[in-house]
C-alpha positions as CSV (number, residue, x, y, z in Angstrom):
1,X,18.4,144.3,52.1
2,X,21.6,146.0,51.8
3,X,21.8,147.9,55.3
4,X,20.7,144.5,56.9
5,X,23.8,142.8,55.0
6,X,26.0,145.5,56.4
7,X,24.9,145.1,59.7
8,X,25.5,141.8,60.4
9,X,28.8,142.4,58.6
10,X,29.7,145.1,61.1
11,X,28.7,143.0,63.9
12,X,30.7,139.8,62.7
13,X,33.8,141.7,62.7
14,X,33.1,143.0,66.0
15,X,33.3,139.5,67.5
16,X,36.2,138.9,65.9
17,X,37.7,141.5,66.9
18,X,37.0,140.8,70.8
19,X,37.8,137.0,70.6
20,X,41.4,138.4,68.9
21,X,44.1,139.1,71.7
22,X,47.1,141.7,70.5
23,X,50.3,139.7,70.6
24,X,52.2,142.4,72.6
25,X,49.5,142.1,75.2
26,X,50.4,140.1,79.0
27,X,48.4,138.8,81.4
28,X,49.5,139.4,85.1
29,X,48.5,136.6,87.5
30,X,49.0,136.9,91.5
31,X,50.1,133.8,92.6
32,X,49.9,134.5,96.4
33,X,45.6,135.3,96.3
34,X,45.0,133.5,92.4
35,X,46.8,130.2,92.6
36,X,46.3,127.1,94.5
37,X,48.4,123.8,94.8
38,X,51.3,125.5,92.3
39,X,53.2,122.9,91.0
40,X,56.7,123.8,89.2
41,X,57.4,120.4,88.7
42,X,57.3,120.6,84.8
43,X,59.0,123.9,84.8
44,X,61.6,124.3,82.5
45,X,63.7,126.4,85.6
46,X,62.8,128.0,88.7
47,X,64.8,130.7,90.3
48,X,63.2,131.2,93.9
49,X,65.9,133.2,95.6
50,X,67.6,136.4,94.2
51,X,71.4,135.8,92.8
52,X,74.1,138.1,93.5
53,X,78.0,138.7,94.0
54,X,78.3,140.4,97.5
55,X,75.1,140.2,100.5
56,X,72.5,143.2,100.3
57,X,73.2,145.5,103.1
58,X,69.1,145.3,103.9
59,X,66.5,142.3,103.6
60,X,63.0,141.2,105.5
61,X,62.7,137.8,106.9
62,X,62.3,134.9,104.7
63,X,63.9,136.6,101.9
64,X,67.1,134.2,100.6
65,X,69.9,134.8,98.5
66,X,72.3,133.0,96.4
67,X,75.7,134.3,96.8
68,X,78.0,133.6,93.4
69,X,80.8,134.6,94.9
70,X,81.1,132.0,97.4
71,X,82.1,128.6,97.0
72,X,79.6,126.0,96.6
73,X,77.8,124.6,100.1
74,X,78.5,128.0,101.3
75,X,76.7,130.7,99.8
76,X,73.1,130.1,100.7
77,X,71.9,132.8,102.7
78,X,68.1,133.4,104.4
79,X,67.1,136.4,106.4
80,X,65.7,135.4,109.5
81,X,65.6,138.8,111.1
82,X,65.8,142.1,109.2
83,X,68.7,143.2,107.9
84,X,70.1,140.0,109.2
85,X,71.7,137.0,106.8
86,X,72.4,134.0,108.4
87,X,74.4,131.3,106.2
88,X,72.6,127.9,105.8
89,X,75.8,125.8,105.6
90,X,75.8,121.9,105.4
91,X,78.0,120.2,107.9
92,X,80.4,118.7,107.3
93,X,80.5,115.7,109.9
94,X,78.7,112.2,109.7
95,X,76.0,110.6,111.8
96,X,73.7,111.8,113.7
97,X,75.9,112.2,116.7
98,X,79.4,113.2,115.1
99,X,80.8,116.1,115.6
100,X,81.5,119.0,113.1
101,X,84.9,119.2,111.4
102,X,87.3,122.2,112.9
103,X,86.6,123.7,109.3
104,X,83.3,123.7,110.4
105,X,84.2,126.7,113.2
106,X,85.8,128.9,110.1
107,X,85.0,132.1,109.9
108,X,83.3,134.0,106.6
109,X,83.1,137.8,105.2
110,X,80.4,139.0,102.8
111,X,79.9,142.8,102.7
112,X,78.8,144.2,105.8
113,X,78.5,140.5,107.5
114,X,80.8,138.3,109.1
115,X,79.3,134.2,109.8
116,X,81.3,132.0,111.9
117,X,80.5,128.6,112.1
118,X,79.1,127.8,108.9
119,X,79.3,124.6,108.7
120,X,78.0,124.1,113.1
121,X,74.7,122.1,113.6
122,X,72.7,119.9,115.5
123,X,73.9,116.9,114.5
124,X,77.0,117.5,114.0
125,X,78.0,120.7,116.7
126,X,81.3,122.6,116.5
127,X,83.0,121.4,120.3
128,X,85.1,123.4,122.0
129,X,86.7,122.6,125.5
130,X,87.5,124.9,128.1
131,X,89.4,123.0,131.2
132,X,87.1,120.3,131.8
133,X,83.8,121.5,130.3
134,X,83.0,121.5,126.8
135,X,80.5,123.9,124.9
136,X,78.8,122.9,121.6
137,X,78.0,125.3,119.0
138,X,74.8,124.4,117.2
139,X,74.5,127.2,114.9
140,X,75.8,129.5,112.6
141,X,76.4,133.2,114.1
142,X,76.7,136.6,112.2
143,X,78.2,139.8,112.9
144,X,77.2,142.8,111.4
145,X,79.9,145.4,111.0
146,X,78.1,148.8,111.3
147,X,81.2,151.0,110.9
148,X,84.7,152.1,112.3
149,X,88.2,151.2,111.8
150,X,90.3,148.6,114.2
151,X,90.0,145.0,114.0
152,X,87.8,142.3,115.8
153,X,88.4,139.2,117.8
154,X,86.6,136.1,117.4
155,X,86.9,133.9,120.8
156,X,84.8,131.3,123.0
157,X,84.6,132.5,126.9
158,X,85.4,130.1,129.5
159,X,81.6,130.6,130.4
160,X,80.9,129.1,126.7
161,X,79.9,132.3,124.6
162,X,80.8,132.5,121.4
163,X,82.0,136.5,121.3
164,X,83.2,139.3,119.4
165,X,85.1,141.8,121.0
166,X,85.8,144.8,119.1
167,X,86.3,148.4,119.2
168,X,84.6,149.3,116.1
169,X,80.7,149.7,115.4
170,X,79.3,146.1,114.9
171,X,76.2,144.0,116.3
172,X,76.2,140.3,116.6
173,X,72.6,139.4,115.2
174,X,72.7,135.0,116.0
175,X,74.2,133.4,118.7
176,X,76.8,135.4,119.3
177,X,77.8,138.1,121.7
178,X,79.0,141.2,121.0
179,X,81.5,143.2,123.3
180,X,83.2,146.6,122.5
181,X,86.5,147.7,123.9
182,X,88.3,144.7,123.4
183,X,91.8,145.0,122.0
184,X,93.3,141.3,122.3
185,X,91.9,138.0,122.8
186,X,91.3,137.0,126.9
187,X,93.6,135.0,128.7
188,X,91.2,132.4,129.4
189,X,89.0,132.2,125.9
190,X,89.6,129.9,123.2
191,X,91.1,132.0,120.1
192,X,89.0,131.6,116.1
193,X,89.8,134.5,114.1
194,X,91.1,138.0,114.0
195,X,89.4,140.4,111.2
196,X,90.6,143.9,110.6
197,X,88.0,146.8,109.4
198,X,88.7,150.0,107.7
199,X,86.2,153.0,107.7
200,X,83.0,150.1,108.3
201,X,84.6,147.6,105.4
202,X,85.6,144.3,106.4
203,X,89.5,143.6,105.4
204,X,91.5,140.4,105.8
205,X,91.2,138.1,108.1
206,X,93.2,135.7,110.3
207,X,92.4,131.9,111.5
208,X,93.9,131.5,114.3
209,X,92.6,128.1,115.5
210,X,94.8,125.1,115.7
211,X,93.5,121.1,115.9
212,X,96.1,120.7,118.4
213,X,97.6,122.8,121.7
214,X,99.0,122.4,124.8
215,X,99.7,125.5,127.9
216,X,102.9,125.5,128.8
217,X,103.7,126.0,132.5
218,X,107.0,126.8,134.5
219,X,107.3,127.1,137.9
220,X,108.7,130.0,139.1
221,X,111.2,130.5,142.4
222,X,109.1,128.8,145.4
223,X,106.9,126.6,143.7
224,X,107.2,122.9,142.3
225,X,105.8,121.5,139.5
226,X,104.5,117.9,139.2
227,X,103.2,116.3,136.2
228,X,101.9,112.8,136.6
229,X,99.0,111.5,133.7
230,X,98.3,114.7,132.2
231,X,97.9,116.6,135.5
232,X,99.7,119.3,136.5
233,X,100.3,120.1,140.7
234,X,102.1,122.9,141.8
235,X,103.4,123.3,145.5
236,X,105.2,125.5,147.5
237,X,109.0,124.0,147.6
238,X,109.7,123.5,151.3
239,X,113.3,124.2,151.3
240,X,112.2,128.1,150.4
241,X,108.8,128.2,152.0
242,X,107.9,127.3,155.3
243,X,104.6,125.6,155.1
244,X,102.3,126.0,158.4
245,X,100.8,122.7,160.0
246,X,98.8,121.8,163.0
247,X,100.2,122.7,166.2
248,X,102.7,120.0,167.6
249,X,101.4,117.9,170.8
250,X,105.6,117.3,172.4
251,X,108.9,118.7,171.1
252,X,109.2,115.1,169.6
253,X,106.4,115.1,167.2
254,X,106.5,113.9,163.1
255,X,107.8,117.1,161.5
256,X,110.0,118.0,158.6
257,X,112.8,120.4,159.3
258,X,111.0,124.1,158.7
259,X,107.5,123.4,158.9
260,X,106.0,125.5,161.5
261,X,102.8,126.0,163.8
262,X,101.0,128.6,165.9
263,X,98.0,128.8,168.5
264,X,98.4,132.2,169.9
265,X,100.5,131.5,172.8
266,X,103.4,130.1,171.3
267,X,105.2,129.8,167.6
268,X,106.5,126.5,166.8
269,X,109.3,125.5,164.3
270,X,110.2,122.4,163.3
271,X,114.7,122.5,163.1
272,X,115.4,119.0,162.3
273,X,113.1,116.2,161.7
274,X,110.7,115.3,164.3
275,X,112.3,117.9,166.6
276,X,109.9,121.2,167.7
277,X,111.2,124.3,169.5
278,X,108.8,127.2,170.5
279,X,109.4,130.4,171.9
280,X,106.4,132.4,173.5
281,X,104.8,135.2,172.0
282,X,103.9,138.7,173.9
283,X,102.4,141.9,173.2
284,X,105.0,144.8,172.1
């Protein structure tokens, strides 16, 4: 009677003792292969990107990253490439056809990387003109500074690509274009920023766009400038160069005094209005 008592005794506390979990013990779930349908809805937070002051130097695509040291509506980063952050900026323009803000085309360092155009999409592109065309920038680029010391140049070609020319050790990773051995900006690009490196860190940085511009043209000795509705024409001034024309049919034909004419016989030259001489040429 007694062993039987102290059986089901021991076996009693045996279940108890499995149907007891240890306080200090955790429970690990997978959510990628254990969970379906998650809902965070009634979370009390949710952090879903990693927080930081300064971009890591490495990621895989699809990580993101909150950068705290940025100011708001510009520090949300995504790595669509590895190793390459791309800023996901919110324009700054209204409509669906507007055009972004010349804020929009600013330019942006965070450790190794360097965004331009932040705040450039779609719906509202960052326009710039060159002549008569203009080019639209959709997107947000990034440049990757890889190392070196010197400084970098942030232009739009006249062919429309947004570039960095450089002479340190960089890679443009978006829709940019990198070009080494660059030490100024091109005559015919369209000027953003300058940035200056030291041994692979990014220093301080220079905007030099402006909302408004103009070229100013001279004209030199020999040449005439006329400006009529925002077009410029340069000549040749006549009374310093002697402007060929089609060969005269009499001594008497329309002419202005120093025009001239040729057709391999003769050389014509026109001495007073409406008034031709020609001499003959011949071999020597």
């Amino acid at each position: 009677m007694v062993r039987t008592c102290v059986l089901r005794l021991l076996v009693g506390l045996t279940t108890v003792a499995a149907l007891v979990t240890p306080v200090d013990s955790q429970t690990l779930v997978d959510l990628q292969h254990q969970a379906r349908g998650i809902d965070f809805s009634g979370a009390a937070y949710t952090k879903p990107v990693r927080v930081g002051g300064a971009l890591p130097s490495t990621c895989m695509a699809g990580e993101g990253y909150l950068l705290n040291s940025a100011p708001g509506g510009s520090n949300l980063y995504f790595c669509l490439a590895p190793n390459a952050w791309v800023l996901q900026g919110s324009s700054s323009g209204s409509g669906s056809s507007g055009a972004g803000s010349l804020n929009s085309l600013a330019t942006t360092v965070s450790g190794p990387v360097l965004t331009i155009g932040s705040g450039c999409s779609n719906s509202t592109p960052c326009n710039v003109r060159v002549g008569s065309t203009v080019y639209a920038i959709t997107s947000a680029a990034t440049a990757n500074l890889q190392g070196g010391t010197g400084t970098a140049y942030v232009y739009m070609t006249s062919t429309g690509t947004l570039t960095v020319g450089h002479n340190l050790t960089l890679a443009c990773t978006s829709v940019c274009s990198a070009v080494s051995g660059v030490t100024g900006f091109p005559t015919d690009s369209f000027p953003i920023a300058i940035w200056a490196a030291s041994s692979g860190t990014w220093g301080a940085g220079t905007d030099v766009r402006a909302p408004y511009g103009r070229d100013l043209v001279t004209a030199s000795s020999g040449l005439i400038g006329t400006l009529a509705q925002g077009i410029l024409t340069i000549s040749a001034d006549p009374s310093l160069v002697s402007l060929r024309v089609a060969v005269p049919a009499s001594s008497s034909a329309t002419c202005t005094s120093g025009t001239w004419a040729s057709d391999g016989n003769y050389y014509y030259l026109c001495i007073a209005a409406n008034t031709w001489k020609r001499a003959a040429l011949s071999t020597f």
